[in-house]
C-alpha positions as a LaTeX table, in Angstrom:
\begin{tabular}{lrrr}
\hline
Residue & $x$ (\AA) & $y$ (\AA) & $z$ (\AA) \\
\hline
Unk1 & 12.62 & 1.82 & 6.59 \\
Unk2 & 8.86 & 2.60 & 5.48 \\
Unk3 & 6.01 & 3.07 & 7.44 \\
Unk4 & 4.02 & 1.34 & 5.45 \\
Unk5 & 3.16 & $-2.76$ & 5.53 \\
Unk6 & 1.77 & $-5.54$ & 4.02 \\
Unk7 & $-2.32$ & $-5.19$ & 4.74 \\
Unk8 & $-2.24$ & $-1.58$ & 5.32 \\
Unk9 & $-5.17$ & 0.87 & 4.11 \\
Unk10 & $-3.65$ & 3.44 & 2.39 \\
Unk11 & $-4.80$ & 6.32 & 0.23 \\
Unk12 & $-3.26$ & 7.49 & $-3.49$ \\
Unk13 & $-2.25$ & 10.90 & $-3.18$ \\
Unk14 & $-1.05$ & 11.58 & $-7.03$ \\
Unk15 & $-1.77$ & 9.72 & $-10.11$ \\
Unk16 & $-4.96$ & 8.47 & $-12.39$ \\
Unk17 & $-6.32$ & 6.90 & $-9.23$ \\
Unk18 & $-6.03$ & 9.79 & $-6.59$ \\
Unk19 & $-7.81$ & 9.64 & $-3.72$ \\
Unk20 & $-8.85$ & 6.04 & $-3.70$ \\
Unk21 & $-8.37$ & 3.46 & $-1.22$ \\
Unk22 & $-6.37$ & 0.41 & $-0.81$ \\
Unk23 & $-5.18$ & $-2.50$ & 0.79 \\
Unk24 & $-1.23$ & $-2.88$ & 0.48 \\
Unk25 & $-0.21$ & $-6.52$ & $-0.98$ \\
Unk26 & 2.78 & $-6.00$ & $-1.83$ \\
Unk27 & 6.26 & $-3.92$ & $-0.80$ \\
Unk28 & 9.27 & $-3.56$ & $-3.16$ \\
Unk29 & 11.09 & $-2.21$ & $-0.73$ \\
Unk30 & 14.56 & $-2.21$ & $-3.16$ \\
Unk31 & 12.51 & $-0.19$ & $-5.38$ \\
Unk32 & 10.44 & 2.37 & $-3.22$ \\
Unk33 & 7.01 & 0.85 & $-4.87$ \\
Unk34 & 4.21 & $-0.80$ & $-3.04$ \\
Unk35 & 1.54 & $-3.06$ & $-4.74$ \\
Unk36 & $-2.22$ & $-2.21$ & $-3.64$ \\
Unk37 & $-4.93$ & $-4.48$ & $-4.52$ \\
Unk38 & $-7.17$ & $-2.67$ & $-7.57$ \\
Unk39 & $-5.84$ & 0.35 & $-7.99$ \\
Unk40 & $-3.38$ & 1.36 & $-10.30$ \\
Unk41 & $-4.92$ & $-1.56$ & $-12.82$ \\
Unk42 & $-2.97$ & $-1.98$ & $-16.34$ \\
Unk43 & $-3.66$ & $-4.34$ & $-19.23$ \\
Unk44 & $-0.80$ & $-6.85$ & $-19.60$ \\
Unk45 & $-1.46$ & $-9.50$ & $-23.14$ \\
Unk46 & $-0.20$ & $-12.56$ & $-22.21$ \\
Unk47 & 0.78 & $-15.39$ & $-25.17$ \\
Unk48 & $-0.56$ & $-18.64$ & $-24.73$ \\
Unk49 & 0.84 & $-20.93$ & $-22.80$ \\
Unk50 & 0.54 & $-24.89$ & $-22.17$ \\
Unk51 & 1.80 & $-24.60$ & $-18.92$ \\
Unk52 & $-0.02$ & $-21.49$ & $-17.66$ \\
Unk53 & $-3.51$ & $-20.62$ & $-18.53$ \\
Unk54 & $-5.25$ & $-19.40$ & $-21.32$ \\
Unk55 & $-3.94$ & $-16.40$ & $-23.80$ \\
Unk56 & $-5.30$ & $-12.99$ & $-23.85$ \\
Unk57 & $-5.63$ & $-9.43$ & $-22.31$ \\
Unk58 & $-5.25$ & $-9.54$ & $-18.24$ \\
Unk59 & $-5.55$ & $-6.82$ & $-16.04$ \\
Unk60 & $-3.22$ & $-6.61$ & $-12.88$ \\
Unk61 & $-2.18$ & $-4.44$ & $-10.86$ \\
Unk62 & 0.84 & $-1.73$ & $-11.37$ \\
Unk63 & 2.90 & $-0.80$ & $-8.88$ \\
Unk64 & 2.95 & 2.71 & $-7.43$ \\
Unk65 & 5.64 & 4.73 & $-5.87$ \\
Unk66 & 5.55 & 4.98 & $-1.79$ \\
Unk67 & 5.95 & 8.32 & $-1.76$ \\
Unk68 & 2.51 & 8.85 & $-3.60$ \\
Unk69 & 0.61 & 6.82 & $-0.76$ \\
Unk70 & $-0.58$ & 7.43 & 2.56 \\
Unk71 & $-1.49$ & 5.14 & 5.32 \\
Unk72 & $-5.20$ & 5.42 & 6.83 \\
Unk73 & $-5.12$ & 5.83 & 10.05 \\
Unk74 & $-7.74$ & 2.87 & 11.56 \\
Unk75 & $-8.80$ & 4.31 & 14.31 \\
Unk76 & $-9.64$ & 7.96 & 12.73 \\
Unk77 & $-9.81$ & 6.33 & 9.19 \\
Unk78 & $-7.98$ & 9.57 & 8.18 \\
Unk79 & $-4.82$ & 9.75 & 6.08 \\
Unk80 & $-2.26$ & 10.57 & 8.67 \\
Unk81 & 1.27 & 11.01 & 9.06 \\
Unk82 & 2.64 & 8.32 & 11.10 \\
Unk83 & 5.69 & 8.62 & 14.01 \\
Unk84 & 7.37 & 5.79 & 15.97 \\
Unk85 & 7.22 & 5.36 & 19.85 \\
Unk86 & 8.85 & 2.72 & 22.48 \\
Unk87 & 6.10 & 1.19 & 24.74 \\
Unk88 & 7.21 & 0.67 & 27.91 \\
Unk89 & 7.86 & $-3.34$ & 26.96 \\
Unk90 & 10.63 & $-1.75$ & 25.07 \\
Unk91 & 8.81 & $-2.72$ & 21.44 \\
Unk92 & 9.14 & 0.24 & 18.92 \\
Unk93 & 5.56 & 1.24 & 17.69 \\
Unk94 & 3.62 & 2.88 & 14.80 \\
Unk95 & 1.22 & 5.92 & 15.98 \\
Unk96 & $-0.78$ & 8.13 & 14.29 \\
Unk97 & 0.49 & 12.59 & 14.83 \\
Unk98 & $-3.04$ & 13.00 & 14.70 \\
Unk99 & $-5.25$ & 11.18 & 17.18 \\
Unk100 & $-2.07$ & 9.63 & 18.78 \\
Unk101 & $-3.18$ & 6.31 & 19.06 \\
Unk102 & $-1.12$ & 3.02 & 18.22 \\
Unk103 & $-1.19$ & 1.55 & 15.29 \\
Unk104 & $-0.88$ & $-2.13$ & 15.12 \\
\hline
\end{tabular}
C-alpha cells in the first residue's frame, strides 16, 4: 500500500520537473505511477475523429513513478516522510515523522 492519495500535494524529487509541486489525480497503483495535474506534460497528436473532438497536437499529462514523489506535508508544507498510527477510535492514520501531526 502507498502513502500517497488521490488530492495529495506532492513534490517531484527526480526528473525534468524536479522540485515542482502537484496535486495527485490519479494512482496506478498496478503500476507504481501516480498522475499529477501539470507536471510531467507530453505532447500526444491525436487523428481526427467524428466522434471525439478536433485533430491535432494535445498536451496531457505523463505519468510519473511513486517512488520519484513526495507528499507535502499540509500542516508544515514540507516534503516529509510519512508513518501510520491507530487513534484511539481504532482508525489507522497518516502522520507526518516530522512535525507529527495527522494527516487527513
Amino acid at each position: 500500500m502507498h502513502k500517497i492519495r488521490r488530492n495529495d500535494t506532492i513534490v517531484v524529487l527526480a526528473g525534468k520537473d524536479k522540485g515542482k509541486r502537484g496535486k495527485v489525480q490519479r494512482i496506478l497503483t498496478q503500476e507504481g505511477r501516480v498522475i499529477v495535474e501539470g507536471i510531467n506534460l507530453v505532447k500526444r497528436h491525436l487523428r481526427p475523429n467524428p466522434a471525439l473532438r478536433q485533430a491535432g497536437i494535445v498536451q496531457k499529462e505523463a505519468a510519473l513513478a511513486i517512488s520519484n514523489v513526495k507528499l507535502v506535508c499540509p500542516s508544515c508544507s514540507k516534503p516529509a516522510r510519512i508513518g501510520s498510527q491507530l487513534l484511539e477510535d481504532g482508525t489507522k492514520t497518516r502522520v507526518c515523522k516530522q512535525c507529527h501531526e495527522v494527516i487527513p
